[in-house]
N, C-alpha and C positions, 0 to 999 in steps of 0.2 A: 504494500500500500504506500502510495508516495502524497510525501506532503505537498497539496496544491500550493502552498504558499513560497516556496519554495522555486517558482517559476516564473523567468521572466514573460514580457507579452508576446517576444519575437518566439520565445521558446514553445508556448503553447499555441501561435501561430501555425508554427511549424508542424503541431501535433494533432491538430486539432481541422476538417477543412466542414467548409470553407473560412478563410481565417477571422471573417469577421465574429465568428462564436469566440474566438480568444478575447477578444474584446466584450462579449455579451459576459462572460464569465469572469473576468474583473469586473465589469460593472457590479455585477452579484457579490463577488468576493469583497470589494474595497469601497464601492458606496454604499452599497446597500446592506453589509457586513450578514453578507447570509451564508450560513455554513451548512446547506441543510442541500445537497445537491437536485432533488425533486421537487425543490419549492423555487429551485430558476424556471420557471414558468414559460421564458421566452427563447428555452432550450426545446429541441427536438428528445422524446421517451426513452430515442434509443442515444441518446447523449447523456441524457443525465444520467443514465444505468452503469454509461460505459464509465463514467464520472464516480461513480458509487462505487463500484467494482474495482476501480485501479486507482484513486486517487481520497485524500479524505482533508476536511478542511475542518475539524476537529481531532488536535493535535498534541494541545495543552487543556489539563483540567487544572483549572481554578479548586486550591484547598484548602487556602485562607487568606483572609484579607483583613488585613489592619487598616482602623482611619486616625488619623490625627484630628487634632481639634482645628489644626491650620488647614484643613481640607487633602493634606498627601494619605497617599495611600498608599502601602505596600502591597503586595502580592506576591504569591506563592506559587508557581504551579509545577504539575508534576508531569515528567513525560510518559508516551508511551514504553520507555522501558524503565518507568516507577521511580526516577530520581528527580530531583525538586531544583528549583532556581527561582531568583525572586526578579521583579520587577516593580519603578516607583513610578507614579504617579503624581509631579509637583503642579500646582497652582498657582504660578506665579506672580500674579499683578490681578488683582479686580478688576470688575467691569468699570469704568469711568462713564459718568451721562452727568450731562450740562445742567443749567438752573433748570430748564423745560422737561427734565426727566427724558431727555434724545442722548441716547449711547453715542457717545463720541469716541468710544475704545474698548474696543471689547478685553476679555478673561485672555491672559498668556498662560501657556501651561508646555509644561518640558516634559518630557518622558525618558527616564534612566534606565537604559534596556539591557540588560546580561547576555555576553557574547560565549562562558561558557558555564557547566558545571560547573563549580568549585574554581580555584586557581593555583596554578604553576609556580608564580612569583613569590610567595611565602612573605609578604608587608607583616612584619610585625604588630603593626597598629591595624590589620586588618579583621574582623571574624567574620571571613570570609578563608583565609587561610588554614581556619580550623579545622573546615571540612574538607581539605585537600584538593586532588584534581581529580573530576570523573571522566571528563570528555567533552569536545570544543560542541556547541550547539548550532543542529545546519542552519541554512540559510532560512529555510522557512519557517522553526521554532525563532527565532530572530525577528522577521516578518509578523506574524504573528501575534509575539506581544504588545504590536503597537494595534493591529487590528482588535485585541479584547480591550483593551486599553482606551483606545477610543470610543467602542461599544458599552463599554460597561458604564460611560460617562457621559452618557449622548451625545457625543462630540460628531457633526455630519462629518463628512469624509475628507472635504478642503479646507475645514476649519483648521489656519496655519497652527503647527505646532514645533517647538523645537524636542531634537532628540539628542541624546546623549550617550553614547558606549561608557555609562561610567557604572553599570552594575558588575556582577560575580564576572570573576574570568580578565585576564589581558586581551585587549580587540586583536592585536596584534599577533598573536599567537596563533589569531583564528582569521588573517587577513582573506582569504579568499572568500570565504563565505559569508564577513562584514562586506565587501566591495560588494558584493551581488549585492547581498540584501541593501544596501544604501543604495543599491539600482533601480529596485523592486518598488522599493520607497518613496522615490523621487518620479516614478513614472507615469507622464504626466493622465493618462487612461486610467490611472488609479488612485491614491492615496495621494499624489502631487506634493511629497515635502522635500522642495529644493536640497541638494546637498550642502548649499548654506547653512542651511537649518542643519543639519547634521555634524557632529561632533565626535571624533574619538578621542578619548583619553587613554594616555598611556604611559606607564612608567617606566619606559623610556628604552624600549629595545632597537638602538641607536640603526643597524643593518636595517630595520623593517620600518622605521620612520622613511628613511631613502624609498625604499620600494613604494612604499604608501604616496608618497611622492610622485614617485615616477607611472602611479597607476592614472596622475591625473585626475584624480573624482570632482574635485571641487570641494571636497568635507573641508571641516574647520579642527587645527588641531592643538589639542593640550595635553600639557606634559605634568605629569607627579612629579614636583619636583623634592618639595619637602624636605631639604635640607641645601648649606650651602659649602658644605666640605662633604667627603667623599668620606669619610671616618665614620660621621655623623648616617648619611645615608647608605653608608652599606650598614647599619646598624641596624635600622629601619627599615630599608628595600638591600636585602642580598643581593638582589638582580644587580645593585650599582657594582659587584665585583666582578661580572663581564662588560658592563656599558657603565662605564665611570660619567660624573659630571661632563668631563670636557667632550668627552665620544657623542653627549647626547644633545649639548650644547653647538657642535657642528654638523650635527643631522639636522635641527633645528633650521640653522641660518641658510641651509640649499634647501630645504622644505620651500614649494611656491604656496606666497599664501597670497590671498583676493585683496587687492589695493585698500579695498573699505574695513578690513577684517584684521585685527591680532592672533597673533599664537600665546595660548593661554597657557600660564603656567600656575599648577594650583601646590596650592601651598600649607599642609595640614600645620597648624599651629599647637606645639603641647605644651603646656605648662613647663616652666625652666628649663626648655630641652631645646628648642626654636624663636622663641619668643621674644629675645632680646633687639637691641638697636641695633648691635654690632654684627649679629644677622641678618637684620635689613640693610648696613652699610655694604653685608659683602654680596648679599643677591639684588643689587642696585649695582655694582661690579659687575657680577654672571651675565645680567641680562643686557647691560651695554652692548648698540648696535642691532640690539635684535626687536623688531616691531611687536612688543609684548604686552598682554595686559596679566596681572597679577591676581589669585583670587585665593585670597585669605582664609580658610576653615576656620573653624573652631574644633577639636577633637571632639567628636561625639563618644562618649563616654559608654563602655560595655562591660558586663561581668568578664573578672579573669582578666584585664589589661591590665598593665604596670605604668600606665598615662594617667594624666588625668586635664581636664579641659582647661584654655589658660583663661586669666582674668583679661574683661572685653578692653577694661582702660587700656591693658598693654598692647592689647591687639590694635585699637586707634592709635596708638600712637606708634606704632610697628606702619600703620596703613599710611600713617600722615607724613612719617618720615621718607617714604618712597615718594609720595605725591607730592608734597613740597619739593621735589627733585625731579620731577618730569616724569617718573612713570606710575602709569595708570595700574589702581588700584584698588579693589572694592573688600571689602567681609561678605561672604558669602553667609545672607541668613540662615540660620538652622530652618529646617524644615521635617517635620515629622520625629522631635527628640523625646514625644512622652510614649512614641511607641517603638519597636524594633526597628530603628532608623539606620543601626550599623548596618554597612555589607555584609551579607551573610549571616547577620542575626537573628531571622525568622526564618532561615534553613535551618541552624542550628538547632532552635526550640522545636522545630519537628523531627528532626532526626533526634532528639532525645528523649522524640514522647511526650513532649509537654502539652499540645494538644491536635485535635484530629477533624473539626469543625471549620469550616467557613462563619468567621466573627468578625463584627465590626466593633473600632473603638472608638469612643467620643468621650 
């Protein structure tokens, strides 16, 4: 059985004649988010059979969902061969409407997508690490979460959204099957969210920045950087003892990025470990020459870490010391921290049993 989701339009063109039904069947799949293949109506009997029979567009079961009081959502799901990965659901900016009660701006909302089971890199501040690595996640479990996601949230099908590769798993790791799916994504017969809008993050596998590069996408990219010596981050990302700071710092600068766009570099902040001036005086060094904008974490705090989150005054003034010096620089708000908002925090509690329900938190 192969994942419909999983398929470009030229691919199911080509599989499907005459080809305008590849078209009739993304409409079905990506606006009209219908996974039920005998309810495509405007399919021929012996298409949608052949549709049932060889292809399935129920993939992922939803097995628990967390709400924050901020409106994020987590999500759980479980694949066909019974292992779990989460996805989040952020709400970004509110709707704005003028004195006349006339929307003049609508609701922004990002989606945090997981590229694989578990992960490879071993981040120390990660619990996502906890549960190792299972295996990289195809192109259409990828696909996918942004289709329930959307679904689950009445979001129509063009309603712009930004995406981000920053759940479970390195993107990078799993480059072939993020490029498709950022294909899939972006096409315009479907779901239409420009590779603009698309984001990978990565903790900095210096060879496969190039490649990503050279594949041309158009995505927008950010780099973990989380420390600004190499002592420091191989402490916290091991990965830094094959792709040290400077390796990832000249993948960086041949990286093409879009005239109107930065290369993001994020920046987990812990309490007396990052947080000082004199690490903003030297990652205001690092990022010299490179068209950067900076975004500030707060550690979000989990059972079993040896961090602990830093106080905000040092963070403003960690933030104000780069800005009063030219580079651009924000705190990224918490979002979703009274529920399982770490990486891999709500896999963890089900892989321990904690519980076995579909729950909402408020």
């Amino acid at each position: 059985m192969h994942n419909i989701y999983g398929y470009t339009l030229e691919e199911l063109k080509s599989l499907f004649s005459p080809s305008f039904r590849a078209k009739q069947i993304y409409n079905w799949l990506y606006i009209c988010y219908e996974n039920e293949f005998d309810k495509m109506e405007n399919l021929p009997k012996s298409l949608r059979q052949e549709l049932a029979r060889d292809y399935s567009a129920k993939n992922l079961d939803l097995i628990k969902l967390e709400e924050s009081n901020d409106g994020t959502k987590k999500y759980l799901f479980k694949t066909f061969d019974g292992h779990t990965f989460e996805s989040v659901f952020l709400k970004m900016k509110d709707k704005k409407k003028n004195e006349n009660n006339q929307v003049i701006e609508g609701e922004k909302y990002t989606f945090c997508l997981s590229s694989q089971i578990g992960c490879k890199v071993g981040c120390t501040f990660c619990f996502t690490a906890k549960g190792g690595f299972v295996r990289d996640l195809s192109v259409g479990e990828i696909v996918e979460q942004v289709v329930i996601l959307k679904r689950d949230n009445g979001l129509a099908a063009h309603k712009r959204v930004n995406i981000v590769y920053m759940g479970m798993g390195e993107p990078l790791h799993n480059l072939a099957n993020v490029a498709k799916a950022i294909k899939i994504l972006s096409e315009l017969d479907g779901l239409s969210i420009s590779a603009r809008r698309q984001t990978i993050s990565t903790s900095g596998i210096a060879p496969r920045i190039k490649e990503l590069g050279e594949l041309n996408l158009g995505v927008q990219l950010a780099i973990s950087l989380h420390a600004v010596d190499d002592a420091l981050r191989s402490r916290l990302m091991p990965i830094n003892k094959a792709y040290n700071i400077e390796s990832i710092i000249n993948a960086v600068k041949e990286f093409p990025v879009d005239a109107r766009k930065r290369v993001m570099f994020e920046y987990l902040v812990i309490k007396n470990i990052n947080d000082d001036l004199n690490s903003a005086k030297r990652l205001l060094a690092l990022l010299n020459g490179i068209k950067a904008k900076v975004n500030l974490i707060l550690f979000n705090p989990h059972e079993g870490s040896e961090f602990e989150r830093p106080e905000i005054d040092r963070v403003k003034k960690f933030a104000d010391f780069l800005i009063q010096r030219g580079l651009l620089a924000t705190i990224r708000e918490s979002k979703g921290i009274d529920i399982s908002a770490a990486c891999g925090q709500l896999r963890e509690k089900e892989n321990n049993g904690n519980f076995n329900v579909r729950a909402r938190k408020k």
